[in-house]
C-alpha positions in Angstrom: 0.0 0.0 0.0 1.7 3.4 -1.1 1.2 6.4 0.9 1.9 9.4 -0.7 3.4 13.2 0.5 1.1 15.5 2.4 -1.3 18.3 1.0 -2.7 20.9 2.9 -6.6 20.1 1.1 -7.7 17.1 -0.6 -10.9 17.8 -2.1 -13.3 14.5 -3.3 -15.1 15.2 -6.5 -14.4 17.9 -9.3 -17.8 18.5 -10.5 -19.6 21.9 -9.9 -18.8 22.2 -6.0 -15.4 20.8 -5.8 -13.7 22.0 -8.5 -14.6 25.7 -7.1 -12.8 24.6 -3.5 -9.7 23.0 -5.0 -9.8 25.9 -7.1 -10.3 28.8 -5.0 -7.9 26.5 -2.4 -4.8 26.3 -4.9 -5.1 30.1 -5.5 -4.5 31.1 -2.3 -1.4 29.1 -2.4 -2.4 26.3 -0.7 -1.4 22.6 -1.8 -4.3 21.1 -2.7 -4.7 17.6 -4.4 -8.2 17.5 -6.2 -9.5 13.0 -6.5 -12.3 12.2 -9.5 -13.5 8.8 -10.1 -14.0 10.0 -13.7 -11.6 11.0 -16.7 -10.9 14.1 -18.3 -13.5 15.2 -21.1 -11.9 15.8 -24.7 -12.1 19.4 -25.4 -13.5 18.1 -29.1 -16.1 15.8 -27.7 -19.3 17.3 -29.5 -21.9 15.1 -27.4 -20.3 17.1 -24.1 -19.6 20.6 -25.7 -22.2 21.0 -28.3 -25.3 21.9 -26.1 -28.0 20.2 -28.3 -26.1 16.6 -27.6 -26.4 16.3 -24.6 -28.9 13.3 -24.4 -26.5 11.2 -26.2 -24.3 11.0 -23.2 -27.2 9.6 -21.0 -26.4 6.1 -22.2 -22.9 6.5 -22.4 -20.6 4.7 -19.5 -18.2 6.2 -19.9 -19.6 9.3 -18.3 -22.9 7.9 -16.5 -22.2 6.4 -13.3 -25.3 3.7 -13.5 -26.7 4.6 -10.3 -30.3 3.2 -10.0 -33.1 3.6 -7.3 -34.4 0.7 -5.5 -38.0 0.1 -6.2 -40.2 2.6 -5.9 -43.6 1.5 -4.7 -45.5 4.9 -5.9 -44.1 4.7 -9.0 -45.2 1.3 -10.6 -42.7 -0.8 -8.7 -39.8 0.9 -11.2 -35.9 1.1 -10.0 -35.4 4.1 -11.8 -32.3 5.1 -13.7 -30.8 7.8 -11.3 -28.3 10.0 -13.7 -25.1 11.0 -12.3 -21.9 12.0 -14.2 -18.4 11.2 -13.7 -15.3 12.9 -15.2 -13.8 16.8 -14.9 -17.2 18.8 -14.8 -19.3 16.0 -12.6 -22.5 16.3 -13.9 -22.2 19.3 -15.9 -20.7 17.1 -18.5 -24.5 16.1 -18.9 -27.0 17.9 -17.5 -29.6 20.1 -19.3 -27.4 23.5 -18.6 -30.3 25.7 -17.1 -29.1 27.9 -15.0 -31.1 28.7 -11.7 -29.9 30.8 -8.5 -33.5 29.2 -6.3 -35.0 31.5 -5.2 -34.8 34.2 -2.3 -37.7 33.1 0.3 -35.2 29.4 0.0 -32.2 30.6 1.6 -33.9 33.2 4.0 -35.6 30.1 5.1 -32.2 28.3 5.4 -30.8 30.9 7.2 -33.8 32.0 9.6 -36.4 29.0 10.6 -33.2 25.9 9.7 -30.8 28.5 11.6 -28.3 28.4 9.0 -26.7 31.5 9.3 -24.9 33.3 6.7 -26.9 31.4 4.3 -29.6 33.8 3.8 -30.5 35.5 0.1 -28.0 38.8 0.2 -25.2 36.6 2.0 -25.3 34.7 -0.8 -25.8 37.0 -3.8 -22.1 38.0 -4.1 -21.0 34.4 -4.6 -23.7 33.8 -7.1 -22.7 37.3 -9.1 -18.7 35.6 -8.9 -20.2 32.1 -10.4 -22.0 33.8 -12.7 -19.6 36.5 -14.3 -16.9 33.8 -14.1 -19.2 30.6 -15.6 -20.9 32.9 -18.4 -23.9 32.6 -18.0 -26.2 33.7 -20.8 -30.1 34.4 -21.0 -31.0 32.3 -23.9 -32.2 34.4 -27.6 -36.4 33.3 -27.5 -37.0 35.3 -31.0 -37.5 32.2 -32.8 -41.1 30.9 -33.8 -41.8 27.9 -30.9 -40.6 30.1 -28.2 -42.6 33.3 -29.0 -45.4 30.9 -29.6 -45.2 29.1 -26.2 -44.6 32.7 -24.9 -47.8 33.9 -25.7 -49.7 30.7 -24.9 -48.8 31.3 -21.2 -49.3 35.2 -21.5 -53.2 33.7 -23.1 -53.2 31.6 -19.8 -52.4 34.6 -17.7 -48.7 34.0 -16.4 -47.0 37.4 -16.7 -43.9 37.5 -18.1 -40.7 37.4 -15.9 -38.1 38.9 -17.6 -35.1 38.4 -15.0 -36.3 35.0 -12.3 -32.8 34.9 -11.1 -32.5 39.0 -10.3 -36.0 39.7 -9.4 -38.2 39.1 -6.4 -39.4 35.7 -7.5 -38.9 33.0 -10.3 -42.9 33.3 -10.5 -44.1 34.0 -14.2 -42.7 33.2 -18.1 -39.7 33.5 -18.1 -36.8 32.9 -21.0 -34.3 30.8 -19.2 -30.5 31.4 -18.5 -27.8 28.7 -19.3 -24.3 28.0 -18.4 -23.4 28.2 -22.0 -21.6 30.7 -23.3 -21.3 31.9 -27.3 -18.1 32.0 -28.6 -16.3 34.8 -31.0 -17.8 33.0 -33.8 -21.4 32.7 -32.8 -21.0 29.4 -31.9 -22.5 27.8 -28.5 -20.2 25.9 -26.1 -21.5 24.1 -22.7 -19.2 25.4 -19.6 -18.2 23.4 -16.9 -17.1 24.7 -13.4 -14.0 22.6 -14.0 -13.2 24.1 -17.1 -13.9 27.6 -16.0 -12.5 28.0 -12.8 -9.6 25.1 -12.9 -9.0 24.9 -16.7 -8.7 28.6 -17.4 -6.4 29.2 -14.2 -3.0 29.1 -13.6 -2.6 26.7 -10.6 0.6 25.3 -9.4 -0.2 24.0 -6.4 -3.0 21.7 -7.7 -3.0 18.5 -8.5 -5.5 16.6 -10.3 -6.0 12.9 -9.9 -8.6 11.4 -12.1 -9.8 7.4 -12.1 -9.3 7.9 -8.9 -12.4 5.3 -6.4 -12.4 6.7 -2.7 -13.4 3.8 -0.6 -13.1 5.9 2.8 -12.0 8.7 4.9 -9.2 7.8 7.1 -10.4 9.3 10.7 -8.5 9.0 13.9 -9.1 10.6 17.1 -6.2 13.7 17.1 -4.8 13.0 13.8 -4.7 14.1 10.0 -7.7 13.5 8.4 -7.0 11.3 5.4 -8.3 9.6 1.7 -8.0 6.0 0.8 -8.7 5.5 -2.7 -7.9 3.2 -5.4 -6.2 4.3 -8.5 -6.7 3.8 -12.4 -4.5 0.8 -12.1 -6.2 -0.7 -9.2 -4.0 0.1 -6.7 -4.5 1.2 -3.0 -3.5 4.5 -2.4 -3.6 6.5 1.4 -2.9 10.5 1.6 -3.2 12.5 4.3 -4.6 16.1 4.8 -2.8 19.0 7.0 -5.3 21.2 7.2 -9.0 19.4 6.0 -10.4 17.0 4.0 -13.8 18.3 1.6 -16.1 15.9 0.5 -17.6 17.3 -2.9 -19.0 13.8 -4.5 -22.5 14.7 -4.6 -25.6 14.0 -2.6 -25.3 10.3 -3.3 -21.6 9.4 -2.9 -20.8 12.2 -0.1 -23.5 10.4 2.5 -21.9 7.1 0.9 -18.3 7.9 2.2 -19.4 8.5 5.4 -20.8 5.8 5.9 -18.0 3.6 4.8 -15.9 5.6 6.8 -17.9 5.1 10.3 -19.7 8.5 10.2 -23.5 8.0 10.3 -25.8 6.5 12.6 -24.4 3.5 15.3 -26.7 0.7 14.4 -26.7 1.2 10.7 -22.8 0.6 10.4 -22.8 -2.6 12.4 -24.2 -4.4 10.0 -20.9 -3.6 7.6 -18.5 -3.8 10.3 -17.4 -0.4 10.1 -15.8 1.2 13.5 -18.3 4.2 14.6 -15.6 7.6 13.9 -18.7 9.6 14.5 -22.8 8.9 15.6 -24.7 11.2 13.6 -28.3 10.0 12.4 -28.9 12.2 9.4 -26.1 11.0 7.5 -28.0 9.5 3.8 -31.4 10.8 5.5 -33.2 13.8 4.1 -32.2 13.1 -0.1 -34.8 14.6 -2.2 -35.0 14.5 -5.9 -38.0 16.5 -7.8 -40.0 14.2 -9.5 -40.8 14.7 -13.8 -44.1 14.2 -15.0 -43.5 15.1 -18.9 -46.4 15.0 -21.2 -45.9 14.7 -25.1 -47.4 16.3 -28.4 -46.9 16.0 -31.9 -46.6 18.6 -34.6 -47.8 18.5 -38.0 -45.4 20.7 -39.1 -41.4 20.4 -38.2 -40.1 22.8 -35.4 -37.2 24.9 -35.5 -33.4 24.3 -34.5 -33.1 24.6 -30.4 -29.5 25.4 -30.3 -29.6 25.9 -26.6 -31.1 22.1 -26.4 -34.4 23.2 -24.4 -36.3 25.8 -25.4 -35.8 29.2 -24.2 -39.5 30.0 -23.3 -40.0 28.4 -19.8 -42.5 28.9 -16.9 -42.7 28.8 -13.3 -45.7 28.2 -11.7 -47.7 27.5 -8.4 -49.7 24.2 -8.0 -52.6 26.7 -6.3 -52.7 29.3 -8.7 -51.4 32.2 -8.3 -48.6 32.7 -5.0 -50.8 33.6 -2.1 -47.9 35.9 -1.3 -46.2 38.4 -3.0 -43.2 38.2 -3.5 -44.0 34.6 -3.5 -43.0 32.7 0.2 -40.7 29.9 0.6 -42.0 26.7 -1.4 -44.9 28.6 -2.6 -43.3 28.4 -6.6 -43.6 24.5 -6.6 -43.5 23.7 -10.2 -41.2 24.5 -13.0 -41.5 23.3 -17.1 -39.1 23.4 -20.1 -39.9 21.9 -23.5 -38.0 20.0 -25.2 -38.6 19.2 -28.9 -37.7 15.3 -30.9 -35.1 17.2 -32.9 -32.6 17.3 -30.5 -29.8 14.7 -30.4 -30.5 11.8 -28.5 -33.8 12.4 -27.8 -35.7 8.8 -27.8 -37.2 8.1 -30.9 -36.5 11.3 -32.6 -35.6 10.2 -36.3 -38.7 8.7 -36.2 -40.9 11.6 -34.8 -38.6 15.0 -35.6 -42.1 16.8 -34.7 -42.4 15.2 -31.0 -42.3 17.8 -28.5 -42.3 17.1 -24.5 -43.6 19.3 -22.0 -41.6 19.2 -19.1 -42.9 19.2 -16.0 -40.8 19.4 -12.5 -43.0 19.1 -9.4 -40.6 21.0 -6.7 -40.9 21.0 -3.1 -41.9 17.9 -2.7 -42.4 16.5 0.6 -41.2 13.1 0.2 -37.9 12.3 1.9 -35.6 9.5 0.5 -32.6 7.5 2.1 -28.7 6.9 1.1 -28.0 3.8 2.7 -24.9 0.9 2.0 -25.5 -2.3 0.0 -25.5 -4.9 2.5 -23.8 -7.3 -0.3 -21.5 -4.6 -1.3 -20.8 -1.4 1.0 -18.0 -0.2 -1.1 -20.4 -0.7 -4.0 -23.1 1.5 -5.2 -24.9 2.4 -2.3 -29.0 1.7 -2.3 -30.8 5.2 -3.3 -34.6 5.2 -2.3 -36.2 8.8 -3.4 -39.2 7.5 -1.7 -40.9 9.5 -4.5 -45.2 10.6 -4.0 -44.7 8.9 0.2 -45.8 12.1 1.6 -49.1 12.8 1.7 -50.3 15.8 -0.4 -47.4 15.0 -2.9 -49.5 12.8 -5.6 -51.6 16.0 -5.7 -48.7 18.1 -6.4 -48.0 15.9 -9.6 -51.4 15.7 -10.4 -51.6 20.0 -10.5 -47.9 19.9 -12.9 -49.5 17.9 -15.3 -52.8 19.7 -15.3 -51.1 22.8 -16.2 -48.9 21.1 -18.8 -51.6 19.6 -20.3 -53.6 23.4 -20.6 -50.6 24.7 -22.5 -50.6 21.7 -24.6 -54.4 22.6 -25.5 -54.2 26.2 -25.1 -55.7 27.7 -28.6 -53.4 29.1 -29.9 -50.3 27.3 -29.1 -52.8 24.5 -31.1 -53.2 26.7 -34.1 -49.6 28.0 -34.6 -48.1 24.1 -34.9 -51.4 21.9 -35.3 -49.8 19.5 -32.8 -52.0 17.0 -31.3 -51.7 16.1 -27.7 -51.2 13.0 -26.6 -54.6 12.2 -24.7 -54.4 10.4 -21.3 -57.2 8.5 -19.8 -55.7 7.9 -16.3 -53.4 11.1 -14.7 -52.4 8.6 -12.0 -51.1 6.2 -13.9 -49.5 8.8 -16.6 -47.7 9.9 -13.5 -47.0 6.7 -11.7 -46.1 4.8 -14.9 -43.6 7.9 -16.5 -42.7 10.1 -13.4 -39.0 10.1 -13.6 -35.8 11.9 -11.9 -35.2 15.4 -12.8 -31.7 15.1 -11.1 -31.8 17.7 -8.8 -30.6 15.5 -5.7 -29.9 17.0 -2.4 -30.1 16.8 1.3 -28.3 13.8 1.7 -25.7 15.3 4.4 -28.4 18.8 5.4 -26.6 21.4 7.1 -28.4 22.4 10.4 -27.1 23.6 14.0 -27.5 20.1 15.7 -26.1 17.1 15.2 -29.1 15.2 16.1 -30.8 16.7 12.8 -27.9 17.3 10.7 -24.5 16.2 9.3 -23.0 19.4 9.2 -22.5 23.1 10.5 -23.5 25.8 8.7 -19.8 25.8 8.5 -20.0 23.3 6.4 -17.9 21.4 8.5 -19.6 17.7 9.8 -20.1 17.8 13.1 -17.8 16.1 15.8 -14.7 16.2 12.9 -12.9 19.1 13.0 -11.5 18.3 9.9 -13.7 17.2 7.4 -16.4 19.0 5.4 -18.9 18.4 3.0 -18.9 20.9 -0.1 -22.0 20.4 -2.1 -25.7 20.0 -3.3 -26.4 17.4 -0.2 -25.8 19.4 2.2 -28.7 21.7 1.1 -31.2 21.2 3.5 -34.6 21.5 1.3 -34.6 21.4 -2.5 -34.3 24.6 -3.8 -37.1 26.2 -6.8 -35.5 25.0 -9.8 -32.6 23.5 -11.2 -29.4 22.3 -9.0 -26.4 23.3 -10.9 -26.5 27.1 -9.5 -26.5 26.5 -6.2 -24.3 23.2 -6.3 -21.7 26.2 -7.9 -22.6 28.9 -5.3 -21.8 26.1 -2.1 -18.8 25.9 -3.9 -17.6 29.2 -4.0 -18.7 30.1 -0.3 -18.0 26.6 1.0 -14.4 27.7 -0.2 -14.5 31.0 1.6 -15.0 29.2 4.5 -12.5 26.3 4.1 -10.0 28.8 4.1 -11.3 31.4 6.7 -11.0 28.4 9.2 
């Protein structure tokens, strides 16, 4: 078993949280060593770069990680394909680029009723402006004919238009959505990454970068360095050791997973594997929410036109009840988002067969079911076993039911029907529309929530997991709700003030 030379950081993960720490880390001179199970992504790779691809890389294992769900008894009885990327970029090598901050009334409910403090709205809004200017993030061009026409439809069913959701008082309204793409010199579009942006584009000596690289465990002992133990592209066992901290950035289902394997989590659920307790704490894998899609198709009779961003622009927020009973709208109060998607976009099932199929994405947010994180009793150091729990809670089917309601209005709305002559696809049982197509939108979180206590949290608003004074968890699972949209933004914006705090102490 090698053991390698010190760093001063080792940082787990270099998707959208952890390559901003190791990042930020290495800048400030420290020594930083940066661990991704994944490879790097060829800069000519047009199914990662080329932003109307990037369904083709769904399928692809090279990239997906394979993760499935256990069997979800709401949901038909289907293990459901749970998408999660590896290689520099994590999961913005494949995700749908929509750019989101979430919403104010989310993170002054973090910071006030959750009592995580500092991670109210305006504490945060400098580190989103810094992810922003840095990542490029564009408000997509609606002028062509499908967005103006969805535009309209949703001014005919009286959503007003929204012409800044991440800037203004709410997300509520039609909006045109931003994306972490940005347009080159030529007029040509190019996906970003967080790796690519803020490690790629730097000049950092002090980092290095480790790829094909399987953490099996923290190495935790009472008054010593915290340490990694991983196993390399060749197979072999490798232990380093952390001065200062280590930062776990794997995402909100590996993060709760290396707890666990290293003895952090709850007493009675580690006996089972054998694993010696380092630290009790309940929460760990508890808490993971995912929004759940509820899509509902059409079909054209005449073709649509080029979506270069891959979604359309033309989007909507919207409230299950109607309108927000509060204005601005409340926390959780802005429960359902869509985005369409049209058949000719790469990758898109079926689409040489129906170029003129369009889906109307629906995301039912703020769920209240709660999943788990838990180890494969057959494999701990395998994939662990993910359960959503999806439609559990009561109240949630109902939520579903109201997303596909509304999608189905702008599906039939008048003139959305007269400018394309599309015929919706009709549906003679909602609940089983929903319980036999409701899939992940991957916006996973919550698996490690940051709170004040122990007894209901894994870590500090500090970020740092509570009883380890050297160990913290940088990324989306340590959000403790889901936040009103898409998870990339604020997976970034953890990042960047996870980092502050890392090296603030």
């Amino acid at each position: 078993m090698a053991t390698n030379a010190e760093y001063d950081y080792i940082v787990i993960g270099a998707g959208a949280s952890g390559s901003i720490v190791a990042a930020k880390a290495a800048a400030a001179g420290h020594k930083v060593l940066l661990l991704e199970l994944g490879q790097p992504v060829d800069p000519s790779n047009p199914d990662v770069w080329d932003p109307t691809r990037w369904n083709n890389l769904l399928a692809d294992p090279h990239f997906e990680m394979g993760y499935k769900s256990v069997a979800q008894a709401k949901l038909a009885g289907r293990e459901m394909s749970l998408l999660q990327s590896r290689g520099l970029g994590g999961c913005q090598i494949h995700n749908a680029m929509v750019y989101v901050r979430g919403g104010r009334a989310t993170y002054d409910h973090w910071a006030g009723p959750l009592g995580c403090t500092g991670w109210n709205y305006d504490a945060l809004l400098p580190y989103f402006r810094d992810v922003e200017k840095t990542m490029n993030i564009i408000t997509a061009d609606s002028s062509d004919e499908l967005s103006q026409s969805v535009s309209e439809a949703l001014t005919a069913l009286g959503y007003p238009a929204n012409k800044d959701y991440n800037g203004g008082p709410s997300a509520y309204g039609s909006v045109d959505y931003q994306f972490a793409i940005e347009e080159l010199a030529d007029g040509t579009l190019r996906r970003t990454t967080s790796f690519e942006k803020f490690v790629g584009e730097a000049s950092l000596a002090s980092l290095t970068v480790v790829t094909g690289a399987a953490v099996l465990r923290l190495l935790l002992q009472p008054n010593m360095e915290a340490g990694v133990e991983y196993s390399d592209a060749s197979g072999a066992l490798t232990q380093v050791y952390a001065r200062c901290e280590v930062v776990l950035s794997a995402g909100a289902i590996a993060s709760p997973a290396i707890l666990l394997r290293s003895g952090v989590g709850h007493a009675d659920a580690l006996k089972p594997h054998d694993i010696d307790l380092a630290a009790h704490l309940p929460e760990v894998g508890r808490n993971f929410h995912d929004d759940l899609g509820c899509g509902f198709p059409v079909f054209a009779a005449r073709p649509f036109p080029p979506t270069p961003y891959g979604y359309l622009p033309a989007g909507l927020f919207a409230c299950d009840s109607g309108n927000p009973p509060s204005d601005p709208a409340a926390f959780g109060e802005i429960n359902l988002q869509f985005q369409f998607g049209t058949g000719n976009m790469a990758g898109t099932p079926a689409a040489h067969l129906l170029p003129t199929y369009a889906l109307i994405g629906a995301s039912a947010m703020h769920l209240e079911s709660r999943g788990t994180i838990s180890l494969d009793p057959a494999d701990p150091y395998g994939h662990p076993l993910v359960d959503p729990a999806w439609l559990t809670a009561p109240g949630d089917m109902d939520r579903c039911r109201a997303a596909l309601a509304l999608a189905q209005s702008i599906a039939w709305e008048p003139g959305l029907m007269r400018a394309w002559k599309w015929l919706p696809l009709p549906i003679v049982s909602i609940d089983h529309w929903i319980r036999g197509t409701g899939t992940t939108v991957q916006h996973y979180v919550g698996s490690c929530q940051m709170g004040p206590k122990p007894e209901t949290s894994v870590v500090g608003p500090d970020l740092r997991v509570h009883g380890l004074s050297n160990v913290r968890v940088i990324d989306a699972s340590v959000a403790p709700t889901p936040v009103t949209g898409n998870t990339a933004g604020v997976s970034m914006v953890i990042g960047a003030k996870g980092a502050e705090l890392l090296l603030n102490g």
